[in-house]
SEKE-468143 format. One record per residue (C-alpha): residue number from 0; x, y, z. Coordinates in steps of 0.5 Angstrom, whole numbers, padded with zeros to 4 digits. Example, Ala and Ser with C-alpha at 12.3 -4.5 7.8 and 13.67 -1.06 7.14 Angstrom:
2
<r k="0" c1="0025" c2="-0009" c3="0016"/>
<r k="1" c1="0027" c2="-0002" c3="0014"/>
END
This chain:
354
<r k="0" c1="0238" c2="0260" c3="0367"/>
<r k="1" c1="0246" c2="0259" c3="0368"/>
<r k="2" c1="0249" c2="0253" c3="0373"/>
<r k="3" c1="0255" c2="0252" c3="0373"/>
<r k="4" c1="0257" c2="0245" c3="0374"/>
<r k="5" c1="0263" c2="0245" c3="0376"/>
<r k="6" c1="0265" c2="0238" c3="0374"/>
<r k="7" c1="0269" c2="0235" c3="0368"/>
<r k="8" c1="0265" c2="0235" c3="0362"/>
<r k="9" c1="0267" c2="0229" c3="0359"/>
<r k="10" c1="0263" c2="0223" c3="0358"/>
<r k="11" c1="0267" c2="0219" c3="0363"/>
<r k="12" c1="0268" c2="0223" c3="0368"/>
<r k="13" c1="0266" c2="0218" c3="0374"/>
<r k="14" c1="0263" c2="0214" c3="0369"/>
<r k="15" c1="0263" c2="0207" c3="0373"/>
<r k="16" c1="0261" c2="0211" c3="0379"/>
<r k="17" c1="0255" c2="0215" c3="0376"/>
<r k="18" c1="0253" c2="0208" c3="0374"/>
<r k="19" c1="0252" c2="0205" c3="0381"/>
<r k="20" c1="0250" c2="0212" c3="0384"/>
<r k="21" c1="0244" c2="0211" c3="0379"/>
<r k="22" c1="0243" c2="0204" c3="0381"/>
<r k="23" c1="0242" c2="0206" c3="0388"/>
<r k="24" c1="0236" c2="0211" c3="0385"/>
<r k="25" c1="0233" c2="0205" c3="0381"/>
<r k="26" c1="0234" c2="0199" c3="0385"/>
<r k="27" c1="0235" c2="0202" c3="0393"/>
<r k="28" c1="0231" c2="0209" c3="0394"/>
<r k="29" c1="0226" c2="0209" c3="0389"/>
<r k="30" c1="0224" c2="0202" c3="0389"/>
<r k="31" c1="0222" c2="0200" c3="0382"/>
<r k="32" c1="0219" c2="0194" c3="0381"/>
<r k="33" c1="0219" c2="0189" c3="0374"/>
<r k="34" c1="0215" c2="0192" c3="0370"/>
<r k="35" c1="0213" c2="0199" c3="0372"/>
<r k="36" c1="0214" c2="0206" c3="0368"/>
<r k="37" c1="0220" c2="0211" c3="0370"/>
<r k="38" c1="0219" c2="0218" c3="0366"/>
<r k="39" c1="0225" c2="0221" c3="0367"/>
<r k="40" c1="0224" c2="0228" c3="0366"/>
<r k="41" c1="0230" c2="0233" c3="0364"/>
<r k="42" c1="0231" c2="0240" c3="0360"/>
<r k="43" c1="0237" c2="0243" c3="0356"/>
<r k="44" c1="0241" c2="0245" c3="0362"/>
<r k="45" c1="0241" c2="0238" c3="0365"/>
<r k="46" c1="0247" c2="0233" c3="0365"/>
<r k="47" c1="0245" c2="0228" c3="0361"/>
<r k="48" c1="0250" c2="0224" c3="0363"/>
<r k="49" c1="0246" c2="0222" c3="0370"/>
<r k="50" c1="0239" c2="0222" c3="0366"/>
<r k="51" c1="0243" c2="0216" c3="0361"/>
<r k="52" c1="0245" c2="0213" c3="0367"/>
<r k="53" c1="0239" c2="0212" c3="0371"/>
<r k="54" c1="0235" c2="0210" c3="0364"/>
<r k="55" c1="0239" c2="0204" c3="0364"/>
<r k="56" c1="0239" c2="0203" c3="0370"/>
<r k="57" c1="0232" c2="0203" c3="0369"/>
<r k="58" c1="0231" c2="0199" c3="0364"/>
<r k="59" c1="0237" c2="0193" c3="0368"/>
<r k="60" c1="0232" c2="0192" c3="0373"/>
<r k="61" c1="0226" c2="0191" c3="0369"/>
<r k="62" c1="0223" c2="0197" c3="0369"/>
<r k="63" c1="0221" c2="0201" c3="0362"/>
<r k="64" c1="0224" c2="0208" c3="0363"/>
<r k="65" c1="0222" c2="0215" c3="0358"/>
<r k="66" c1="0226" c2="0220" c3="0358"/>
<r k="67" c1="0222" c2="0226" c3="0356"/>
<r k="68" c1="0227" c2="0232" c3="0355"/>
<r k="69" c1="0223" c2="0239" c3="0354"/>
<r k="70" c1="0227" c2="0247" c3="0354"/>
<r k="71" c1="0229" c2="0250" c3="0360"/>
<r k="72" c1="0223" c2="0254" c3="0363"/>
<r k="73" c1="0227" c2="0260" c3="0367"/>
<r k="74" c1="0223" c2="0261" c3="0371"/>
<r k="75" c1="0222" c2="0255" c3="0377"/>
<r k="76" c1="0216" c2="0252" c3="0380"/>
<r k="77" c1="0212" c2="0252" c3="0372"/>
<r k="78" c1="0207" c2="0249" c3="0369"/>
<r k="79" c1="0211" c2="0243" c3="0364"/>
<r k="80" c1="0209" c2="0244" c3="0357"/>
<r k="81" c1="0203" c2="0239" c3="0355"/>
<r k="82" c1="0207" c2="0234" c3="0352"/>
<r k="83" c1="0211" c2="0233" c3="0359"/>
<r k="84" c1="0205" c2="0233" c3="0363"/>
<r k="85" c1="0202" c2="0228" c3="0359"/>
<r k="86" c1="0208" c2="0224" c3="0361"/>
<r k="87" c1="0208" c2="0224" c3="0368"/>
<r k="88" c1="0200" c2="0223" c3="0370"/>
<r k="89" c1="0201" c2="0215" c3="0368"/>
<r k="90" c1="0208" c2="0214" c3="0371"/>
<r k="91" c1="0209" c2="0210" c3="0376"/>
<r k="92" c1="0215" c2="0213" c3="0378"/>
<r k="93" c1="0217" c2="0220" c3="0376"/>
<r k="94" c1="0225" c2="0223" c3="0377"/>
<r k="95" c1="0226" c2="0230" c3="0376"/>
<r k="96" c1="0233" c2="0232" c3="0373"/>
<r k="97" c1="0231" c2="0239" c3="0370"/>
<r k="98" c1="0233" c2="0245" c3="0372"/>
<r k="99" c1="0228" c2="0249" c3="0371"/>
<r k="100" c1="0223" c2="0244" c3="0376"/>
<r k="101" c1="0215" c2="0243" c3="0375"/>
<r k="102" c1="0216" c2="0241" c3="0382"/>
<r k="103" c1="0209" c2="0244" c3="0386"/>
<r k="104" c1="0205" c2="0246" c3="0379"/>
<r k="105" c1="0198" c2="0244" c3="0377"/>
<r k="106" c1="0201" c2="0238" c3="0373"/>
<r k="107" c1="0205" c2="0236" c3="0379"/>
<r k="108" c1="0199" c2="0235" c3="0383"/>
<r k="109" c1="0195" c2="0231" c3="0378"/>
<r k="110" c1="0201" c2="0226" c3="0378"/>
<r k="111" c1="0202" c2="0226" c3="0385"/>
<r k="112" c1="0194" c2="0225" c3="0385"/>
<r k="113" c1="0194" c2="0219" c3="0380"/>
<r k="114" c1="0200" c2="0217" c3="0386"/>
<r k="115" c1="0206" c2="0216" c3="0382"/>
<r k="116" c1="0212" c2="0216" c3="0387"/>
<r k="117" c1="0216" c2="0222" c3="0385"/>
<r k="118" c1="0224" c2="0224" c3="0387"/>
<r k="119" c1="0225" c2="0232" c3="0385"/>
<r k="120" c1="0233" c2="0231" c3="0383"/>
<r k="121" c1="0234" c2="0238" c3="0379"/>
<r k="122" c1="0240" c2="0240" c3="0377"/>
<r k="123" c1="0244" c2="0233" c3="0379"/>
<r k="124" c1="0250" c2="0232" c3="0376"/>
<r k="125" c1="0255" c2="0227" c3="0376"/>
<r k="126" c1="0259" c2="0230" c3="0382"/>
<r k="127" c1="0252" c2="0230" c3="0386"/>
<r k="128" c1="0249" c2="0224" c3="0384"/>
<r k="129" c1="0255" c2="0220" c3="0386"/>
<r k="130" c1="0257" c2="0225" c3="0392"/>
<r k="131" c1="0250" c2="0225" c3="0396"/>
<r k="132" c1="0247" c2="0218" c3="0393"/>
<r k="133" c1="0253" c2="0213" c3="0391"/>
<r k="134" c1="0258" c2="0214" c3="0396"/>
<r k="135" c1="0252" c2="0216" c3="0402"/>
<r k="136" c1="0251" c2="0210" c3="0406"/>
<r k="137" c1="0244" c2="0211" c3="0405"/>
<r k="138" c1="0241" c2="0206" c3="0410"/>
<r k="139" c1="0245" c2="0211" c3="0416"/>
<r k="140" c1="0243" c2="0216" c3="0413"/>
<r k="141" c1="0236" c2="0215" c3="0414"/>
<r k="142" c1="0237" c2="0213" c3="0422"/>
<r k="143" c1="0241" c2="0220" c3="0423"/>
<r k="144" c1="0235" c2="0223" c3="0420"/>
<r k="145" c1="0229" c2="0219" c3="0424"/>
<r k="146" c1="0232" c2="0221" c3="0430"/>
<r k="147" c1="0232" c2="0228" c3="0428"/>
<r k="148" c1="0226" c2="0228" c3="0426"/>
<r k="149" c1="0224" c2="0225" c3="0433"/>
<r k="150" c1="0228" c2="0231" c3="0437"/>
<r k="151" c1="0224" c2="0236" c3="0434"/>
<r k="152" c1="0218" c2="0233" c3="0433"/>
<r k="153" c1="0219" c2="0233" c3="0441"/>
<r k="154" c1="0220" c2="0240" c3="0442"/>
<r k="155" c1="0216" c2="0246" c3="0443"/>
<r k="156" c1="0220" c2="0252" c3="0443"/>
<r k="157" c1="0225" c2="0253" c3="0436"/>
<r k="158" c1="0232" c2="0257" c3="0437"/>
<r k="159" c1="0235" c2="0258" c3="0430"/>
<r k="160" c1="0241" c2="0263" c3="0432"/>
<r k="161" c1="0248" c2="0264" c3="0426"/>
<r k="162" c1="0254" c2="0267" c3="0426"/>
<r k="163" c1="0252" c2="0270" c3="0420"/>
<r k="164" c1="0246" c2="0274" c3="0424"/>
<r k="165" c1="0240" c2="0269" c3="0424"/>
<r k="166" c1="0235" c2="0270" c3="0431"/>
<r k="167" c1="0230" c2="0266" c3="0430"/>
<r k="168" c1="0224" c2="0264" c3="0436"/>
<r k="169" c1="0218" c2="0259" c3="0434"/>
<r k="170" c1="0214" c2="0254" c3="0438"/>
<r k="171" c1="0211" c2="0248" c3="0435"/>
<r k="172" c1="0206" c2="0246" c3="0439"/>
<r k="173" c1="0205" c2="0238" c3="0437"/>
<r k="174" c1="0206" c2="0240" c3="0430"/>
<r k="175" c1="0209" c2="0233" c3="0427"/>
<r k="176" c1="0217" c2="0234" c3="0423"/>
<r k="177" c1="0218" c2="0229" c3="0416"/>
<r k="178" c1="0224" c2="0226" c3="0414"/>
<r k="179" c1="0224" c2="0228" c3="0406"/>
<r k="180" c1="0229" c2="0224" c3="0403"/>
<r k="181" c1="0225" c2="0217" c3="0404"/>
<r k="182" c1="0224" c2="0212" c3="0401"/>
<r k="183" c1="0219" c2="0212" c3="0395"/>
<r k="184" c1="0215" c2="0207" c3="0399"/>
<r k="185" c1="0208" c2="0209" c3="0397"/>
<r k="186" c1="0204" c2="0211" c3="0392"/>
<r k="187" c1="0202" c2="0219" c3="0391"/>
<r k="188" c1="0209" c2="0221" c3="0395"/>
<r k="189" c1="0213" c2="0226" c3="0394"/>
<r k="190" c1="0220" c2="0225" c3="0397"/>
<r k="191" c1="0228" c2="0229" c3="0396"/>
<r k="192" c1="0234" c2="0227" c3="0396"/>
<r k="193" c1="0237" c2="0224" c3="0403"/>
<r k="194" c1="0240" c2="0228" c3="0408"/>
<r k="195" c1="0233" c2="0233" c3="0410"/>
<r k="196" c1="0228" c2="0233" c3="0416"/>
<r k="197" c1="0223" c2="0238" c3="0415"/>
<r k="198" c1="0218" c2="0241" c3="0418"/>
<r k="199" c1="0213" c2="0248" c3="0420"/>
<r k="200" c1="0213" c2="0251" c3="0427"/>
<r k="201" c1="0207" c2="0255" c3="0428"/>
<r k="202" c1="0207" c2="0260" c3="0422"/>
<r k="203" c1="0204" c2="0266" c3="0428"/>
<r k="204" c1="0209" c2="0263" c3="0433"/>
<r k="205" c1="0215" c2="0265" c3="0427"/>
<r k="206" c1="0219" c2="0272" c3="0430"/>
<r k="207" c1="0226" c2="0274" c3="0429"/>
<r k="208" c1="0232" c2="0275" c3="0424"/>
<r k="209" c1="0234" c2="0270" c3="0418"/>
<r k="210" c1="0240" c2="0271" c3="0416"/>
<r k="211" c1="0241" c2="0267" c3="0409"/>
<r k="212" c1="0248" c2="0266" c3="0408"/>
<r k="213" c1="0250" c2="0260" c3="0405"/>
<r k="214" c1="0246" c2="0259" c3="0398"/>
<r k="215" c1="0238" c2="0262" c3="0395"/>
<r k="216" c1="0234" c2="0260" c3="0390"/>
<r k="217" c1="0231" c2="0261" c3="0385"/>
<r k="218" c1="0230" c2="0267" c3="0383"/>
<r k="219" c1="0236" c2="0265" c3="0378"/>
<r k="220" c1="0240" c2="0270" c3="0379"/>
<r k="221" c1="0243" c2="0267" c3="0385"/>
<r k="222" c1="0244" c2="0260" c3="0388"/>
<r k="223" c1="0251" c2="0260" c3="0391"/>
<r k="224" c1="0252" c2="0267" c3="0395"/>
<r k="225" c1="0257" c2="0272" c3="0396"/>
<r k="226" c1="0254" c2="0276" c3="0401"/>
<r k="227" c1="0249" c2="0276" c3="0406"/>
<r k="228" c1="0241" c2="0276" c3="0405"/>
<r k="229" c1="0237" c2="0278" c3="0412"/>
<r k="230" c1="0230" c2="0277" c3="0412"/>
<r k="231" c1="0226" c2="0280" c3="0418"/>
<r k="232" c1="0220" c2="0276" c3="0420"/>
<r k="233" c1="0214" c2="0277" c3="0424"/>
<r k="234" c1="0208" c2="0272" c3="0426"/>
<r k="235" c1="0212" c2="0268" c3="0421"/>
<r k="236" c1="0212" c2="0274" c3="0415"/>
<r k="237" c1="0218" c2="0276" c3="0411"/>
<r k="238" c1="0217" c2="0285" c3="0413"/>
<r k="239" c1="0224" c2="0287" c3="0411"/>
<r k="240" c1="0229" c2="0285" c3="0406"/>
<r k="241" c1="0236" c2="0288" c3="0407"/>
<r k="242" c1="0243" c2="0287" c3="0405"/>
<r k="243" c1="0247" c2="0288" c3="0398"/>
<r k="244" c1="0246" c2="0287" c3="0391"/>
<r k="245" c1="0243" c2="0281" c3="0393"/>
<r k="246" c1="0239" c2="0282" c3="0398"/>
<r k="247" c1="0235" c2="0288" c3="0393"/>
<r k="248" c1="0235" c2="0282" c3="0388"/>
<r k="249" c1="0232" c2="0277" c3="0392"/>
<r k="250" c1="0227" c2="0283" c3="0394"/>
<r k="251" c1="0226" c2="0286" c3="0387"/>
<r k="252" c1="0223" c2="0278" c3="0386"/>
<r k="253" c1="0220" c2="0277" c3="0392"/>
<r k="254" c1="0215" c2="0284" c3="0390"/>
<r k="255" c1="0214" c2="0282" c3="0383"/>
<r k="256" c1="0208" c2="0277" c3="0383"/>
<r k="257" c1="0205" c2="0282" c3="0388"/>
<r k="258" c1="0203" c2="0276" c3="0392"/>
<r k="259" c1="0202" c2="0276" c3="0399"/>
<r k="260" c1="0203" c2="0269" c3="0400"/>
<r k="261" c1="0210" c2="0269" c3="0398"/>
<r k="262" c1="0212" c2="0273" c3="0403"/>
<r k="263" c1="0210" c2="0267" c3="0408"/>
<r k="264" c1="0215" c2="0262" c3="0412"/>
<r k="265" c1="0213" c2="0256" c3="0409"/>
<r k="266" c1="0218" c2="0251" c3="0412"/>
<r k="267" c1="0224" c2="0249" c3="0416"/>
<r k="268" c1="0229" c2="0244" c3="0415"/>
<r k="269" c1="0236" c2="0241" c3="0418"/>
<r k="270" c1="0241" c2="0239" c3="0412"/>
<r k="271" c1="0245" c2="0233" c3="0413"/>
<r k="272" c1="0248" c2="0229" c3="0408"/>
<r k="273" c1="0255" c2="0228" c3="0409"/>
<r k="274" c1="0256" c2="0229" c3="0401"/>
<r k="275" c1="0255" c2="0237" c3="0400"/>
<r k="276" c1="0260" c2="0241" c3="0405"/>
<r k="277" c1="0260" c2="0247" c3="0402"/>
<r k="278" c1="0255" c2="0251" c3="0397"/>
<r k="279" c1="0254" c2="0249" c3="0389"/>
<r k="280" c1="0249" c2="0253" c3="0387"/>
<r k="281" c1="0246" c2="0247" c3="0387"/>
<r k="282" c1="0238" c2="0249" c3="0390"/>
<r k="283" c1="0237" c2="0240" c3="0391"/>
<r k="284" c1="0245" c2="0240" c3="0394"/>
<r k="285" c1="0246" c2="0246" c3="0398"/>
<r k="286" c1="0240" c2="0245" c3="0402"/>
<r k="287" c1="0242" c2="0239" c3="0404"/>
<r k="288" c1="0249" c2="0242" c3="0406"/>
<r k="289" c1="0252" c2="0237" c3="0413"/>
<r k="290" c1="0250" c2="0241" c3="0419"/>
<r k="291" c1="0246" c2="0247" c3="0415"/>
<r k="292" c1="0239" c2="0250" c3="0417"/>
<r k="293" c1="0234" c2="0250" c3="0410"/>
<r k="294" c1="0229" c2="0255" c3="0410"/>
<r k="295" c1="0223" c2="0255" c3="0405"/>
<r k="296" c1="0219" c2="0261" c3="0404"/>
<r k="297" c1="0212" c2="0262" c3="0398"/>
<r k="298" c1="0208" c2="0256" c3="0397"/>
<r k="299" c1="0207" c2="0250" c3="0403"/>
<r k="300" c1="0206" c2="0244" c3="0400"/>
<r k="301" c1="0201" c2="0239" c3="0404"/>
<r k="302" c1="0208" c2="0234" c3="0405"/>
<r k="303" c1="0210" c2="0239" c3="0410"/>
<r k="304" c1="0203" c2="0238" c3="0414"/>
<r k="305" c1="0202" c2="0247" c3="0417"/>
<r k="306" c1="0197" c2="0250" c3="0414"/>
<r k="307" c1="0199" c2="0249" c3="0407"/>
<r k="308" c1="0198" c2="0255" c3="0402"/>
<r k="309" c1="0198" c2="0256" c3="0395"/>
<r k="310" c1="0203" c2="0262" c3="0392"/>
<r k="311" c1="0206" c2="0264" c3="0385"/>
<r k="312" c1="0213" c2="0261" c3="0387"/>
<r k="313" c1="0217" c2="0257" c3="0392"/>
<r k="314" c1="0225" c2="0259" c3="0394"/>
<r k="315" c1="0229" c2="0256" c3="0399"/>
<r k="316" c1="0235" c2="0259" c3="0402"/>
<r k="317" c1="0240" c2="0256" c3="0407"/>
<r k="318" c1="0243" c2="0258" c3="0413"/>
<r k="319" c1="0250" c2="0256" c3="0414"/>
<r k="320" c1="0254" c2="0254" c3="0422"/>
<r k="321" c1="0247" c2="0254" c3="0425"/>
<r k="322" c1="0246" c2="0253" c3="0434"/>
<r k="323" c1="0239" c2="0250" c3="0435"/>
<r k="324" c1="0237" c2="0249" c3="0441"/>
<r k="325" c1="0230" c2="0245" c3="0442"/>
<r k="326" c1="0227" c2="0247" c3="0449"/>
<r k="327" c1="0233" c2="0250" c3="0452"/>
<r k="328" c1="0237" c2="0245" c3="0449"/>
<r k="329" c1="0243" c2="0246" c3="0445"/>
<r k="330" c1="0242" c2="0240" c3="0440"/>
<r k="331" c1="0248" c2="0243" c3="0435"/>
<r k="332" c1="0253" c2="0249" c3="0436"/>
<r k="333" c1="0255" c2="0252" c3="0430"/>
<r k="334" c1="0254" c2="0246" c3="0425"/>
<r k="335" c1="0256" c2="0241" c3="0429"/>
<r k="336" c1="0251" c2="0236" c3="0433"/>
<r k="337" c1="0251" c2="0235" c3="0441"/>
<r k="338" c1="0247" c2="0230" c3="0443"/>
<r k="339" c1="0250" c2="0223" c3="0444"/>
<r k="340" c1="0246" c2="0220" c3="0440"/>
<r k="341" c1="0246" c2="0225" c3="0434"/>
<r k="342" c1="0254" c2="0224" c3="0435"/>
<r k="343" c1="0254" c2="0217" c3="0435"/>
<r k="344" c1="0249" c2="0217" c3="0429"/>
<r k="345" c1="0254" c2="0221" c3="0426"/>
<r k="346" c1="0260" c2="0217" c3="0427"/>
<r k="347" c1="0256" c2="0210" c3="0423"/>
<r k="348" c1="0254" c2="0215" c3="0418"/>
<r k="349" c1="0263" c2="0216" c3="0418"/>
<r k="350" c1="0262" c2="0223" c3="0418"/>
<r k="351" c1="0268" c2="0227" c3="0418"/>
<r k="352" c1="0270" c2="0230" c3="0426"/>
<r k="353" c1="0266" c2="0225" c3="0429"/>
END
């Protein structure tokens, strides 16, 4: 699995920087308390810088901290090998700096059960972590997110339209959106990077055209993309792929874990961490692209509170310049929010435009 990190290599490349970054993490997101376990799961691909760093930083606040380093799985969402998943079931708190994640395997669900506070991180490297999290007032961060949670949660009808093609219609009926990148202020949770609210309309309600334009991943032959990958979904099932050789990319991996599951819409999202302005091939990063819709197709994970399913895998791809219209209401035209409180959110989160 190739990502280019498209950073300087050298040990002090934003070494001050990472260092307070990984601060953040340990102290102010990720909660740790004197005392307390934090495994530091990462693989080959990883930047071992940002996993230095969060150890120390680890360790500077009183917590113990392990850094378990195992080969890079090619593909995502795998079961860790024992060793790794040994470590993470007793942790009281678990990063996730590997490229080839564990994140939704077995052993992910047996530590979440055993109620580690877990963070999936894969692929930060040092421009990340000091990009999305160092320089991010994180504390307006999360009231920008609370308030879009509340929009959406509020509405019924979902119109997701893009420059790029997507037209997508859904309902919500009551179902509830979550902000992923809290704090990990509970046991047995799992959160994201800042900058995510997302949420499932109901999946049957799910018709339209999805225009992914900006970043898909996995399989590992994409991330960053060049051209445009459309998805037909109908009652919220993927019926067609089309487009160039990416798209047959996306198709050919989609068919070949002959699972129906993993041709279901799993999730929505609405990107907006001021940090990330442009795809990486960064899954974690793109994802939360400022103003950008995310959408999750396989496997359905409870946090998402839909239906929740099992598939072979999970993907996400991202929509760039979306319009969202809630009810009749645009809250964002092409990538730029409308709503008075959503604008002012914006400018005390010193968001650039705003």
């Amino acid at each position: 699995m190739d990502i280019e990190l498209g950073t300087e290599i050298r040990d002090e490349y934003l070494d001050w920087e990472v260092a307070a970054g990984a601060r953040k993490l340990i102290e102010d997101i990720m909660l740790a308390q004197q005392g307390e376990t934090v495994v530091i799961t990462a693989d080959t691909s990883s930047d071992m810088r940002v996993v230095r760093a969060t150890a120390r930083a680890a360790y500077a606040a009183g917590a113990l901290p392990a850094v378990v380093l195992h080969p890079t799985q090619r593909e995502m969402y795998q079961e860790p090998p024992a060793p790794v998943a040994g470590a993470i079931q007793n942790a009281d708190i678990w990063i996730e700096f590997a490229v080839g994640l564990v994140f939704l395997s077995d052993a992910w669900k047996q530590a979440i059960d055993n109620g580690v506070r877990y963070i999936c991180l894969t692929a930060m490297d040092a421009s990340m972590l000091v990009n999305c999290i160092q320089r991010v007032r994180y504390d307006k961060l999360l009231d920008l997110g609370n308030l879009l949670r509340d929009t959406v949660q509020a509405a019924d009808k979902v119109e997701i339209y893009s420059p790029g093609g997507t037209n997508l219609v859904a309902y919500n009926q009551g179902r509830k959106a979550r902000q992923s990148g809290k704090l990990a202020d509970t046991k047995g949770e799992a959160i994201m990077l800042g900058g995510q609210v997302s949420w499932c309309p109901i999946e049957e309600t799910i018709n339209g055209t999805l225009v992914f334009d900006g970043a898909l991943f996995p399989p590992a032959e994409l991330g960053k993309l060049s051209g445009k990958v459309e998805l037909t979904l109908k009652e919220g099932v993927v019926t067609e792929v089309k487009g160039g050789m990416q798209a047959k990319i996306f198709e050919r991996w989609l068919a070949s874990f002959n699972d129906a599951n993993m041709y279901r819409l799993a999730h929505y999202s609405l990107g907006f961490n001021p940090g990330v302005t442009k795809p990486s091939g960064r899954i974690v990063e793109d994802e939360r692209i400022f103003g950008s819709v995310e959408m999750g197709i396989g496997s359905q994970g409870p946090q998402i509170r839909g239906k929740t399913w099992k598939a072979a895998a999970h993907t996400d791809g991202v929509v760039l310049n979306p319009t969202v219209v809630l009810d009749g209401v645009t809250i964002e035209k092409e990538g730029v929010y409308q709503l008075d409180s959503l604008v002012n959110a914006c400018r005390e989160l010193d968001v650039p435009g705003y």
